[in-house]
N, CA, C, O and CB atoms as a CASP TS submission, in Angstrom:
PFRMAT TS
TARGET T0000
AUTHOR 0000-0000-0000
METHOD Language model
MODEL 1
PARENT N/A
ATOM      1  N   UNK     1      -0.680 -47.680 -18.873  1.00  0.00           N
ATOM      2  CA  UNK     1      -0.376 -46.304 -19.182  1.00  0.00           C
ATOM      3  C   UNK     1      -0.005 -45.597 -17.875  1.00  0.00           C
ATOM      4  O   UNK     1      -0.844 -45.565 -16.976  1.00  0.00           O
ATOM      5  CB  UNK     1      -1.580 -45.606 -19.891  1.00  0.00           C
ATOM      6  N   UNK     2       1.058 -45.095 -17.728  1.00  0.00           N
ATOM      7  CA  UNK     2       1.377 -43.819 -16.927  1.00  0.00           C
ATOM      8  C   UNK     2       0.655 -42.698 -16.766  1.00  0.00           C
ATOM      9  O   UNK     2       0.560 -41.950 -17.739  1.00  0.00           O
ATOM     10  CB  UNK     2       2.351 -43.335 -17.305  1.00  0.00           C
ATOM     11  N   UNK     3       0.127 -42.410 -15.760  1.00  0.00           N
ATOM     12  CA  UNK     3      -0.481 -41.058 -15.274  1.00  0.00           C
ATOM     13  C   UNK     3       0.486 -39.743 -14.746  1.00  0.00           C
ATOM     14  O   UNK     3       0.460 -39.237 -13.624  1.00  0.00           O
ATOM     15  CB  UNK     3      -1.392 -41.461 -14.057  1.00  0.00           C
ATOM     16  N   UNK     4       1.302 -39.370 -15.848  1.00  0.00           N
ATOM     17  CA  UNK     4       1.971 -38.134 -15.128  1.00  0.00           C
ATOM     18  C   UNK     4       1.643 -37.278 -14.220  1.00  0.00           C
ATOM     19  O   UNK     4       2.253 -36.828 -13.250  1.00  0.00           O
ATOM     20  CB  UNK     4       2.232 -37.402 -15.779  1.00  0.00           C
ATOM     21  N   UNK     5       0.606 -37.104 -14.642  1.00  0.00           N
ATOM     22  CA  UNK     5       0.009 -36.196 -13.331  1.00  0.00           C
ATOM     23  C   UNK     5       0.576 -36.364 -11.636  1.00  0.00           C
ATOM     24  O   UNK     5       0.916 -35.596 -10.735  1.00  0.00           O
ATOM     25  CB  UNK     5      -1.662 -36.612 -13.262  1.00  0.00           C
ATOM     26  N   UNK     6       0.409 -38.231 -11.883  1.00  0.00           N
ATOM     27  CA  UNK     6      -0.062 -38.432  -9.964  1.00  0.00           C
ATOM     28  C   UNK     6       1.761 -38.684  -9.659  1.00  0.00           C
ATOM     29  O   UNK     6       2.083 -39.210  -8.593  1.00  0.00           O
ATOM     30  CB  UNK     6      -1.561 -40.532  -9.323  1.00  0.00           C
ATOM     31  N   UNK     7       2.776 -38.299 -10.597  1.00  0.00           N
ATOM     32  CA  UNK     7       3.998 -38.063  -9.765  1.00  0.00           C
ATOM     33  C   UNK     7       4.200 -36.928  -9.127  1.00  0.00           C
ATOM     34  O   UNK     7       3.943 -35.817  -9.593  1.00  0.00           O
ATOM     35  CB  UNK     7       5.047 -38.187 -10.417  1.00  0.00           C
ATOM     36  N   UNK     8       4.741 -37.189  -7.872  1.00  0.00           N
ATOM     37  CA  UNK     8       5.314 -36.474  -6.973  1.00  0.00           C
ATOM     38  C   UNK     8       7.052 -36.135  -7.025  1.00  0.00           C
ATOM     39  O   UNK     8       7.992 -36.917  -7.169  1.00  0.00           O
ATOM     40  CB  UNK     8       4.899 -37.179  -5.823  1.00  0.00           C
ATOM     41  N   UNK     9       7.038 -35.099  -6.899  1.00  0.00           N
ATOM     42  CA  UNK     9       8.487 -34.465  -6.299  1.00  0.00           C
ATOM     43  C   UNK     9       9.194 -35.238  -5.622  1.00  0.00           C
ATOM     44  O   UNK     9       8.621 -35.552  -4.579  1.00  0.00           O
ATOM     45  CB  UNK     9       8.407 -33.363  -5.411  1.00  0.00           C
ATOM     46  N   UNK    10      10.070 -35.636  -5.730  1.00  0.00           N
ATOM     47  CA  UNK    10      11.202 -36.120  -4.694  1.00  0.00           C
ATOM     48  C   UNK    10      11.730 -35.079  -3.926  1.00  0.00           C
ATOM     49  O   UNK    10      12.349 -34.230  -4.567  1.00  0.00           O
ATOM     50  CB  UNK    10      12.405 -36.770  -5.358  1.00  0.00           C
ATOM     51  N   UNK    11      11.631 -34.902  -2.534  1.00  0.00           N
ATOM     52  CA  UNK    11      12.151 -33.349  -1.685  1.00  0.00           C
ATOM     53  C   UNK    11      13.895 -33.704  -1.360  1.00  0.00           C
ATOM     54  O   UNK    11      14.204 -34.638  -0.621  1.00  0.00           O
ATOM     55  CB  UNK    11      11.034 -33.038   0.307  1.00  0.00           C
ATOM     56  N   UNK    12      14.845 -32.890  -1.971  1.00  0.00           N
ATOM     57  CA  UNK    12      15.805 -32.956  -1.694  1.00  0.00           C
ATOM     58  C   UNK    12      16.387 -32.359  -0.030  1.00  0.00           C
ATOM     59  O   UNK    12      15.670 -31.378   0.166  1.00  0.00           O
ATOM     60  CB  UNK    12      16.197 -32.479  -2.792  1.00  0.00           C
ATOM     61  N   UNK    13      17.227 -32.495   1.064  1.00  0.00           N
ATOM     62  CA  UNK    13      17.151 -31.861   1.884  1.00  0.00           C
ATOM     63  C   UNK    13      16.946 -30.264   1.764  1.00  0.00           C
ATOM     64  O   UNK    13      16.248 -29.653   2.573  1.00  0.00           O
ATOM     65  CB  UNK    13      18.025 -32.260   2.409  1.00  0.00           C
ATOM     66  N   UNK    14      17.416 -29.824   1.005  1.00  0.00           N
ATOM     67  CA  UNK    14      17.148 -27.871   0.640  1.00  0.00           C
ATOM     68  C   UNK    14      15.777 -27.782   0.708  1.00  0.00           C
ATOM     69  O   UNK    14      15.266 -26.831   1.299  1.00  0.00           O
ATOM     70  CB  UNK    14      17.640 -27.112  -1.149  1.00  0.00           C
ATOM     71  N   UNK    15      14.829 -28.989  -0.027  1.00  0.00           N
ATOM     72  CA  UNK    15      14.111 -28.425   0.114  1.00  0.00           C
ATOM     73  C   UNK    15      12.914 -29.164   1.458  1.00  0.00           C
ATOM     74  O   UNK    15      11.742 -28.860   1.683  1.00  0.00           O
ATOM     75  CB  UNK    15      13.848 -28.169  -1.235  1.00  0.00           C
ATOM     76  N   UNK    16      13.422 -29.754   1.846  1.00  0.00           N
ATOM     77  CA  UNK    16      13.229 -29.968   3.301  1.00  0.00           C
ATOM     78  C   UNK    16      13.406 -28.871   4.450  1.00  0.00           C
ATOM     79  O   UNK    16      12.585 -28.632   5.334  1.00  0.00           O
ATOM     80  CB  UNK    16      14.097 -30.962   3.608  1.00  0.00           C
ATOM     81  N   UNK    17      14.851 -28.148   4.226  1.00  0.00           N
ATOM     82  CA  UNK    17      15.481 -27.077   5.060  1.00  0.00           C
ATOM     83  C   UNK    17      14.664 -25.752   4.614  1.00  0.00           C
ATOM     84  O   UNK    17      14.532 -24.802   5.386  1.00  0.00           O
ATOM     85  CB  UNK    17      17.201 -26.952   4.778  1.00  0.00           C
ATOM     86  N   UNK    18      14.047 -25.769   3.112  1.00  0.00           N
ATOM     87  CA  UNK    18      12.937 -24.219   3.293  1.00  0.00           C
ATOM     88  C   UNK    18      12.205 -24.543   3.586  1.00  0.00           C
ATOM     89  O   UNK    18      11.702 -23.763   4.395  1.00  0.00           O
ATOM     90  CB  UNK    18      12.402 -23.275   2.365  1.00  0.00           C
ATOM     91  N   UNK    19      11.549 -25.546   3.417  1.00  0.00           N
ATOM     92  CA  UNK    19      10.196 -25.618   3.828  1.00  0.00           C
ATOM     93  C   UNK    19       9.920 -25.439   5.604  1.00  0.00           C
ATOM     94  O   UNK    19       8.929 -24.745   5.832  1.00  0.00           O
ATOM     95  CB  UNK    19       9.695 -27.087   3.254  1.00  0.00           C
ATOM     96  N   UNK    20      10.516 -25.868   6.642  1.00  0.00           N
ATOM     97  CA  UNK    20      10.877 -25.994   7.621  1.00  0.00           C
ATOM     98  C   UNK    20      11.608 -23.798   7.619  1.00  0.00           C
ATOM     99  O   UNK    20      11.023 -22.962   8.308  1.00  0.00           O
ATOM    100  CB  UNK    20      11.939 -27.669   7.662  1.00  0.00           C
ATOM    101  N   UNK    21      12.602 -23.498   6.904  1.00  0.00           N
ATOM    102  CA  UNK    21      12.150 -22.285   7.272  1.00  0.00           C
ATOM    103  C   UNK    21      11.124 -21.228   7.311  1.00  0.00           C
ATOM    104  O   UNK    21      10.985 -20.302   8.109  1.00  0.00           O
ATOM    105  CB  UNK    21      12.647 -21.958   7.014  1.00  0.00           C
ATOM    106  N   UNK    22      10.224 -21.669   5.955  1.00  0.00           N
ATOM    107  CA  UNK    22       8.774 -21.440   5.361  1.00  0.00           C
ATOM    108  C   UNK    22       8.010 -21.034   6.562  1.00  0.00           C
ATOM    109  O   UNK    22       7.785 -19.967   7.133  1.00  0.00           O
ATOM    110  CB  UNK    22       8.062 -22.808   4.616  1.00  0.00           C
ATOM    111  N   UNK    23       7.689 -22.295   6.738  1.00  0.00           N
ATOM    112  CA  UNK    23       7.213 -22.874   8.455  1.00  0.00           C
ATOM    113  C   UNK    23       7.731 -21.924   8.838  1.00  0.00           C
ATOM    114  O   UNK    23       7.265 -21.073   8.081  1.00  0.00           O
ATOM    115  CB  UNK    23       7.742 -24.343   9.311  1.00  0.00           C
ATOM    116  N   UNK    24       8.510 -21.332   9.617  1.00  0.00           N
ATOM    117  CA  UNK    24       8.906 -20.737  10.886  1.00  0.00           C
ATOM    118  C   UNK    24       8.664 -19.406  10.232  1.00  0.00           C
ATOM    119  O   UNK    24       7.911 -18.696  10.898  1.00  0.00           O
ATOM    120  CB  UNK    24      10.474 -21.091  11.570  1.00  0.00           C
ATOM    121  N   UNK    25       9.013 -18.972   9.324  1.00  0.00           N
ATOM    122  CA  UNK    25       8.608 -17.311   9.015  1.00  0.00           C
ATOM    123  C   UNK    25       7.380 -16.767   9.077  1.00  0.00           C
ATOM    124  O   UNK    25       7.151 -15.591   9.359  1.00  0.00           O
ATOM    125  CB  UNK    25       8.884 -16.898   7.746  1.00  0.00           C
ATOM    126  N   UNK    26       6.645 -17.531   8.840  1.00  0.00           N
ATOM    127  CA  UNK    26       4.699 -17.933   8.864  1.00  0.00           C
ATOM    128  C   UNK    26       4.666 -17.583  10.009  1.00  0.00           C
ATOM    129  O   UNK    26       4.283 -16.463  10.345  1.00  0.00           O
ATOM    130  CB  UNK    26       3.884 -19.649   8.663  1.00  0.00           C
ATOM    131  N   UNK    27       5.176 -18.735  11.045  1.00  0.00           N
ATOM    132  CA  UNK    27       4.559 -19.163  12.065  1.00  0.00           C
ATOM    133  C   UNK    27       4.979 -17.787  12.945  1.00  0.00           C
ATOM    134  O   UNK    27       4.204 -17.481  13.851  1.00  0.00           O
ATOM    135  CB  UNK    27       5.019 -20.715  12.559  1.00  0.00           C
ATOM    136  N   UNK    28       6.055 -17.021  12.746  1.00  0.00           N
ATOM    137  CA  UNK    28       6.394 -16.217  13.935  1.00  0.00           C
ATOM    138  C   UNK    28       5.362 -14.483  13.003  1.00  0.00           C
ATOM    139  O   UNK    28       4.895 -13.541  13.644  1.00  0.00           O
ATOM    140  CB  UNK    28       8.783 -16.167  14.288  1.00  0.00           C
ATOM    141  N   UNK    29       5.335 -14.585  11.993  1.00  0.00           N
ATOM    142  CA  UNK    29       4.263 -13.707  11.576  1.00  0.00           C
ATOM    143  C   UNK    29       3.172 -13.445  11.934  1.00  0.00           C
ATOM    144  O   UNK    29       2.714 -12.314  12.097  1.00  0.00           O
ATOM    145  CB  UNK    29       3.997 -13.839  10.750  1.00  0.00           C
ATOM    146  N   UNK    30       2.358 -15.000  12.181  1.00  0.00           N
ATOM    147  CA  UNK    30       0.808 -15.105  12.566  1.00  0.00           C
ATOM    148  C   UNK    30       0.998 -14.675  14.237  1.00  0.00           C
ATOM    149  O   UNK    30       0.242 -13.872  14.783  1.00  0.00           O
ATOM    150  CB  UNK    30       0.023 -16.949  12.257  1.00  0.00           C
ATOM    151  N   UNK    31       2.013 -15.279  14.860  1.00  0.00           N
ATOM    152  CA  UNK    31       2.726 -15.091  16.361  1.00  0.00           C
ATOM    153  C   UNK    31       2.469 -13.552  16.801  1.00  0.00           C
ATOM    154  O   UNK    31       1.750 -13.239  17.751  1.00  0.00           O
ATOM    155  CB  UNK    31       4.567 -15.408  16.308  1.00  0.00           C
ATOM    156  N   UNK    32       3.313 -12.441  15.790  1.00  0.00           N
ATOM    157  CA  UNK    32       3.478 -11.245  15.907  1.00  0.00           C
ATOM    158  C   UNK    32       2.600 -10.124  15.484  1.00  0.00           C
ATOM    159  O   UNK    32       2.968  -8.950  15.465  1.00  0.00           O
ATOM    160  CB  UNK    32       4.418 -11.153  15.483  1.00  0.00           C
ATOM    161  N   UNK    33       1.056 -10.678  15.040  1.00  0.00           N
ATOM    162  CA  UNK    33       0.364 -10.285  14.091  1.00  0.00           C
ATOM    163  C   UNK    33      -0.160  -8.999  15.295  1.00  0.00           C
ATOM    164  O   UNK    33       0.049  -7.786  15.270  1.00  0.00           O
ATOM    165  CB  UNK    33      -0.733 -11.532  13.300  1.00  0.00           C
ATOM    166  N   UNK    34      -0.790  -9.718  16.146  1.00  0.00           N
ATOM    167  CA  UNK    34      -0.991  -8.284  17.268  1.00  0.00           C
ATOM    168  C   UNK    34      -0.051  -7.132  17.547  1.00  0.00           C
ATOM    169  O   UNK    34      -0.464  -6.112  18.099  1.00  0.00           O
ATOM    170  CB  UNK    34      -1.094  -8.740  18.675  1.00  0.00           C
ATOM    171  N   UNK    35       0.768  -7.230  17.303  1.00  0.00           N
ATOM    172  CA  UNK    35       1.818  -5.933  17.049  1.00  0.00           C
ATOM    173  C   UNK    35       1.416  -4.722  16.272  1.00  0.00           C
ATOM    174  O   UNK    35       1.510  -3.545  16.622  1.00  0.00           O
ATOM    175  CB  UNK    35       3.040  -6.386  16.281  1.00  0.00           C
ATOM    176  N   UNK    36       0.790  -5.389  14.763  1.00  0.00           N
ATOM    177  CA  UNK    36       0.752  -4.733  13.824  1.00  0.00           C
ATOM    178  C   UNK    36      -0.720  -4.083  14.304  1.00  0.00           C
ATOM    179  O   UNK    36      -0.850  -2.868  14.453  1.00  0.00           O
ATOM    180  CB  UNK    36       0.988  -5.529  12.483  1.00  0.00           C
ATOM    181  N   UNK    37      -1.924  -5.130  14.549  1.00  0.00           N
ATOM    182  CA  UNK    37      -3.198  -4.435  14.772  1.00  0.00           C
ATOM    183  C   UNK    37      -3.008  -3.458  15.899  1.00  0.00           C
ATOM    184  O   UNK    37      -3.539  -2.347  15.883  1.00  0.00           O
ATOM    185  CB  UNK    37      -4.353  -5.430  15.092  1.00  0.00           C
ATOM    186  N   UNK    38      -2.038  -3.999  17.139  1.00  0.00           N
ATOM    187  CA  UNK    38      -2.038  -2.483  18.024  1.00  0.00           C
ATOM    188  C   UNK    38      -1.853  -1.224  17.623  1.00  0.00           C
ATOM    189  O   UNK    38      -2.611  -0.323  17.981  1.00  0.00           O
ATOM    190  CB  UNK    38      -1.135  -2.398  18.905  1.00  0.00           C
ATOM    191  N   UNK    39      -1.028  -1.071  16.993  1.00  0.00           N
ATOM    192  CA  UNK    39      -0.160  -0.270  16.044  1.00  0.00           C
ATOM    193  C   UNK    39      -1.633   0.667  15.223  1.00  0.00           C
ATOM    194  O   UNK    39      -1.976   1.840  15.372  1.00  0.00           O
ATOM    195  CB  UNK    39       0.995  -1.552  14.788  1.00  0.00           C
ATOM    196  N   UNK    40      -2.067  -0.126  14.600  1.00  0.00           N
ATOM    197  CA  UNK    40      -3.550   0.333  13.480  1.00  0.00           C
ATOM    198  C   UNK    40      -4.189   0.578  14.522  1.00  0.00           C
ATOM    199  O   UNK    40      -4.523   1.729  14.239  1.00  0.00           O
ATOM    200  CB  UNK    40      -4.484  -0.855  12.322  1.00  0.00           C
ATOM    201  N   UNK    41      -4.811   0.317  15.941  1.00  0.00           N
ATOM    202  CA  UNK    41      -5.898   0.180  16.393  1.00  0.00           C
ATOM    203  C   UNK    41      -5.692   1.970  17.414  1.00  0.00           C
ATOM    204  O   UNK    41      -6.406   2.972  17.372  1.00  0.00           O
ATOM    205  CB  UNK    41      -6.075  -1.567  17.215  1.00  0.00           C
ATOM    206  N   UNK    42      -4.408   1.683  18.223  1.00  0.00           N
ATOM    207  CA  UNK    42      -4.239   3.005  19.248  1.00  0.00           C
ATOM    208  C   UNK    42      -2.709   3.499  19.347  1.00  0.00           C
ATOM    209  O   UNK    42      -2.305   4.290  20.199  1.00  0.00           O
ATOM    210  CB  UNK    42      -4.752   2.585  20.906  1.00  0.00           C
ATOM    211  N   UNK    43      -1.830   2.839  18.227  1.00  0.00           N
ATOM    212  CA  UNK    43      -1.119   3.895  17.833  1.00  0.00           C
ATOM    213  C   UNK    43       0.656   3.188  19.139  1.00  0.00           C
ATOM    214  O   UNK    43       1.643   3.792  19.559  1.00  0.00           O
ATOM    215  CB  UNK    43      -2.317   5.826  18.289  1.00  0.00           C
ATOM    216  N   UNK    44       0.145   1.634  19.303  1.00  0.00           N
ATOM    217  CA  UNK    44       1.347   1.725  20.358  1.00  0.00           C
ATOM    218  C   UNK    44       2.140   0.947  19.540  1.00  0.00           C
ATOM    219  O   UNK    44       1.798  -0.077  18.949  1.00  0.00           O
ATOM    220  CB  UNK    44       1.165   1.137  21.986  1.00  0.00           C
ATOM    221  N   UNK    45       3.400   1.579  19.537  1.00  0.00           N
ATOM    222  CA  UNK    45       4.325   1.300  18.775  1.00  0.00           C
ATOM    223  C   UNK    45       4.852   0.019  18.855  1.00  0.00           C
ATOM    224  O   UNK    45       4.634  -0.502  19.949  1.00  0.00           O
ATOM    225  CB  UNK    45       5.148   2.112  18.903  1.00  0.00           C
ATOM    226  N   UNK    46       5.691  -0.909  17.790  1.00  0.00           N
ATOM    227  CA  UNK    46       6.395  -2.388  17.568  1.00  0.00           C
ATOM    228  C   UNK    46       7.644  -1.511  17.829  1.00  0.00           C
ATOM    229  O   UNK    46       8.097  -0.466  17.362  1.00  0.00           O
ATOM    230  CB  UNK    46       6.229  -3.433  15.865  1.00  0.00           C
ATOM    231  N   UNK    47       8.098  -2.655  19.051  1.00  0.00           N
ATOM    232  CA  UNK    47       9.266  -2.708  19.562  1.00  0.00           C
ATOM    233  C   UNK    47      10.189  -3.095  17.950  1.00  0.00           C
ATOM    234  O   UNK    47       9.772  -3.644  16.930  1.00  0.00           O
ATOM    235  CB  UNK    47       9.266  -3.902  20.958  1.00  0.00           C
ATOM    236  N   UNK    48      11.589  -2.526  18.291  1.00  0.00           N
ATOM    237  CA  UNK    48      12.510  -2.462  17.050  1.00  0.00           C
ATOM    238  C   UNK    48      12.611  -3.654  16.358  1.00  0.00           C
ATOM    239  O   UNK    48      12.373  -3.859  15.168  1.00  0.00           O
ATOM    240  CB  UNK    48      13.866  -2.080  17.362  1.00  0.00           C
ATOM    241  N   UNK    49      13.176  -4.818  17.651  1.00  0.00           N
ATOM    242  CA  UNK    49      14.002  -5.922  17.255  1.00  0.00           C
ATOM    243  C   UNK    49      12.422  -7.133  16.845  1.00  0.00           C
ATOM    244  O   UNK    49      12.633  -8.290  16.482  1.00  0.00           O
ATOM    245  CB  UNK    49      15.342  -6.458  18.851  1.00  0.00           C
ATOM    246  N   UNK    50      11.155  -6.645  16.977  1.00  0.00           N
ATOM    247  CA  UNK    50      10.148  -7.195  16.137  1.00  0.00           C
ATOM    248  C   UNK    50       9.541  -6.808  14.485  1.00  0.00           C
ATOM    249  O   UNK    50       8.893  -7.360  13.597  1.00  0.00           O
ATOM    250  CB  UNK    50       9.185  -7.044  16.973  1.00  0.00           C
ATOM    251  N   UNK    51      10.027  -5.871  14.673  1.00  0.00           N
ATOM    252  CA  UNK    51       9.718  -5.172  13.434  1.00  0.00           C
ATOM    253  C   UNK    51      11.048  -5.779  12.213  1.00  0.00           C
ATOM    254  O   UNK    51      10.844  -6.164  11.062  1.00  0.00           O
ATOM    255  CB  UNK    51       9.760  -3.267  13.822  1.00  0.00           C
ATOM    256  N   UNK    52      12.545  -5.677  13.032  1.00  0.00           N
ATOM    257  CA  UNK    52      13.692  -6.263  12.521  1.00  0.00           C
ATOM    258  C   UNK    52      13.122  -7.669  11.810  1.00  0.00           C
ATOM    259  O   UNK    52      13.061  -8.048  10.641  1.00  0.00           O
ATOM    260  CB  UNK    52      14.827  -6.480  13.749  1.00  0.00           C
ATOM    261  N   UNK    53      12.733  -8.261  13.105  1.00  0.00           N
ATOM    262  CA  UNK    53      12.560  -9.839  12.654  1.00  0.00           C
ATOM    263  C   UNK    53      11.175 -10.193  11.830  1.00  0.00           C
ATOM    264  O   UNK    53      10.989 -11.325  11.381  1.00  0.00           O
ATOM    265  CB  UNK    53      12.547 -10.826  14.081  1.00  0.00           C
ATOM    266  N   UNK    54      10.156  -9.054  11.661  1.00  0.00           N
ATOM    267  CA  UNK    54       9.153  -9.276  10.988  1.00  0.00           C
ATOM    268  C   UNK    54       9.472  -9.080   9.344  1.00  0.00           C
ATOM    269  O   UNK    54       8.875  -9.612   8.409  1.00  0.00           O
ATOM    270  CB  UNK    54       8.121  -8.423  11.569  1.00  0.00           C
ATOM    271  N   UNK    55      10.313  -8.386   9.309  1.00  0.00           N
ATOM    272  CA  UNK    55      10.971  -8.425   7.839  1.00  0.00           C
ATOM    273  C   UNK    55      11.447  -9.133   7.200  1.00  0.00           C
ATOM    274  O   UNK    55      11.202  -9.297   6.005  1.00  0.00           O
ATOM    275  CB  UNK    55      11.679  -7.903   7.611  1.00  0.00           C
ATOM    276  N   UNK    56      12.433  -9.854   8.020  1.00  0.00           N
ATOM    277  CA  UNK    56      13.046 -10.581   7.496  1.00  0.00           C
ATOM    278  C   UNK    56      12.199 -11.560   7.197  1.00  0.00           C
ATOM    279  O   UNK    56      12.477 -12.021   6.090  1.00  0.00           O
ATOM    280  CB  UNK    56      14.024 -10.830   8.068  1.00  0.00           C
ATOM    281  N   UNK    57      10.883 -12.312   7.916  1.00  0.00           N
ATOM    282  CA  UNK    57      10.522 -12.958   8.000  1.00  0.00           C
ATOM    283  C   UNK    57       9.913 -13.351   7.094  1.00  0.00           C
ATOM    284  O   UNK    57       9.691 -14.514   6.756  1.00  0.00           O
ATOM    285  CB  UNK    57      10.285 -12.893   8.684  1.00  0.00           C
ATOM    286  N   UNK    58       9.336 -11.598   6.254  1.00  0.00           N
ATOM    287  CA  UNK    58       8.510 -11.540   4.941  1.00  0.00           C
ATOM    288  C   UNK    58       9.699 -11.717   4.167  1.00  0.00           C
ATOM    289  O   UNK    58       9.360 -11.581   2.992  1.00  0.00           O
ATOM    290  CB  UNK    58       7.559 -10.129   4.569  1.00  0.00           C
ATOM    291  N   UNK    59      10.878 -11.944   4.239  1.00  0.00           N
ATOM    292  CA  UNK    59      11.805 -11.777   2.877  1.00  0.00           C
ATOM    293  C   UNK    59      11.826 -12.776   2.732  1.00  0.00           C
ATOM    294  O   UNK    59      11.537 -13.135   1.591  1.00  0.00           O
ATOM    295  CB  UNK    59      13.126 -11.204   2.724  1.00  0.00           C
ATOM    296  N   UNK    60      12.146 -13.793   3.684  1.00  0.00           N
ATOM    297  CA  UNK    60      11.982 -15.253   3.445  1.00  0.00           C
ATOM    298  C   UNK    60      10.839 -15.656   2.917  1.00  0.00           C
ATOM    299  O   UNK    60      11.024 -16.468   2.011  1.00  0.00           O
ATOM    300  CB  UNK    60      12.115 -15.975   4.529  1.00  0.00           C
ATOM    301  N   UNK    61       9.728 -15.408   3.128  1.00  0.00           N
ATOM    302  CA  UNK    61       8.184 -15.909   2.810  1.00  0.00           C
ATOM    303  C   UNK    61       8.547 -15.697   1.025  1.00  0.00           C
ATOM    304  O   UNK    61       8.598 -16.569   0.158  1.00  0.00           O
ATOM    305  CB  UNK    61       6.551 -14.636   3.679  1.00  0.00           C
ATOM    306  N   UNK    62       8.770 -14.140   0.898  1.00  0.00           N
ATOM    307  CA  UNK    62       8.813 -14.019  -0.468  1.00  0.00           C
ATOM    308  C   UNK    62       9.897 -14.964  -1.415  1.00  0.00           C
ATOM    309  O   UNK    62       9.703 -15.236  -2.600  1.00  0.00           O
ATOM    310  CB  UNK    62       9.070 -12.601  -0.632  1.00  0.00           C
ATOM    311  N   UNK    63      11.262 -15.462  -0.479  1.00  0.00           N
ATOM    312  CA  UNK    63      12.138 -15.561  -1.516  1.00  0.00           C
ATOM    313  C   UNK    63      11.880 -17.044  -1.090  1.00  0.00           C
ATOM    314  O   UNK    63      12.990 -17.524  -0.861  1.00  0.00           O
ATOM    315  CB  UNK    63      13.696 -14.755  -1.563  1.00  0.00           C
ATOM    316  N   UNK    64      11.031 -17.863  -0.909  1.00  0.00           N
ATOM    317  CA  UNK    64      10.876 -19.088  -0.847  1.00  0.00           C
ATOM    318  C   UNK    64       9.864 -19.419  -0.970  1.00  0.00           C
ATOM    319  O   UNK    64       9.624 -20.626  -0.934  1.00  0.00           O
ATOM    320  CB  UNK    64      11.235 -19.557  -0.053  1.00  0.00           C
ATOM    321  N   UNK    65       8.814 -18.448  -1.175  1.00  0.00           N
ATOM    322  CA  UNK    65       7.415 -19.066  -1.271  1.00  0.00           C
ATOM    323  C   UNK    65       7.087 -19.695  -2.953  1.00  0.00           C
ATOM    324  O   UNK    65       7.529 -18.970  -3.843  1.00  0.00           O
ATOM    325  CB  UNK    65       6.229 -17.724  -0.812  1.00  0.00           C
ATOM    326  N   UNK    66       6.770 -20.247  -3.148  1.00  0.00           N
ATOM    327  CA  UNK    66       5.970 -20.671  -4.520  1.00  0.00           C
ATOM    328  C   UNK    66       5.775 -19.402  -5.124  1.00  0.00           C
ATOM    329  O   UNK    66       5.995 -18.544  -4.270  1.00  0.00           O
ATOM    330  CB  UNK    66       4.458 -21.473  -4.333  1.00  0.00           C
ATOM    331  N   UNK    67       5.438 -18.861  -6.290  1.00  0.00           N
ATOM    332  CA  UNK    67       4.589 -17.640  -6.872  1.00  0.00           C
ATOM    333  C   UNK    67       3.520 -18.374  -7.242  1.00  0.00           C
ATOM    334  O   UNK    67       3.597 -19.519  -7.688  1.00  0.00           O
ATOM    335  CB  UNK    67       5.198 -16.730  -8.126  1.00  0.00           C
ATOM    336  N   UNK    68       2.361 -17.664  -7.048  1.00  0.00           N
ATOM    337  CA  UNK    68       1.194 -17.626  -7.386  1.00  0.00           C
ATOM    338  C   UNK    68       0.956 -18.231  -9.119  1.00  0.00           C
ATOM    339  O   UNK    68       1.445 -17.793 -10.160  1.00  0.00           O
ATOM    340  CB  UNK    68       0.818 -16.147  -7.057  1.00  0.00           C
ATOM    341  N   UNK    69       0.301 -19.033  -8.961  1.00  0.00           N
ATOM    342  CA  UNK    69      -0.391 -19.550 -10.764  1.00  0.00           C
ATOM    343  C   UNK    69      -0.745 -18.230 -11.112  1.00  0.00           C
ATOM    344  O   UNK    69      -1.408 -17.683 -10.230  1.00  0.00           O
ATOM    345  CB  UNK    69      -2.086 -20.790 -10.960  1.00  0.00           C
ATOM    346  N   UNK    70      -0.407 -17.180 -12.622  1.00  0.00           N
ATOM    347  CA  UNK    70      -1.441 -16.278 -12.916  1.00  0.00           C
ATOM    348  C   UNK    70      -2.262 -16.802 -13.457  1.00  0.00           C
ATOM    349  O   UNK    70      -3.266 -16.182 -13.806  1.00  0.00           O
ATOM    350  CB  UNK    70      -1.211 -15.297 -13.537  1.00  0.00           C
TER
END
């Protein structure tokens, strides 16, 4: 008998190439995270072109991340 369950995905390169961007939108988020607490903590402002790239970074997260099981 076959166990459907224990198959796996075959990753096509696309999805090799998000995951790998996944990765990097994360990674420069967790990177930039002190920006944001300075910001909350005494008010010193995120330079433009971080704030630019922190967005984008969440757009990617969102438009490639998995959604949540409800």
């Amino acid at each position: 008998m076959v166990d459907w369950s224990q198959l796996e995905k075959i990753q096509t390169p696309q999805d090799l190439t998000d995951q790998i961007s996944l990765d990097q939108a994360r990674a420069y988020l967790k990177e930039t995270d002190w920006y944001a607490f300075a910001l909350l903590e005494d008010e010193t402002p995120i330079p433009s072109d971080v704030k630019v790239a922190r967005t984008a970074a969440r757009a990617t997260i969102n438009q490639l991340a998995p959604s949540p099981a409800s």
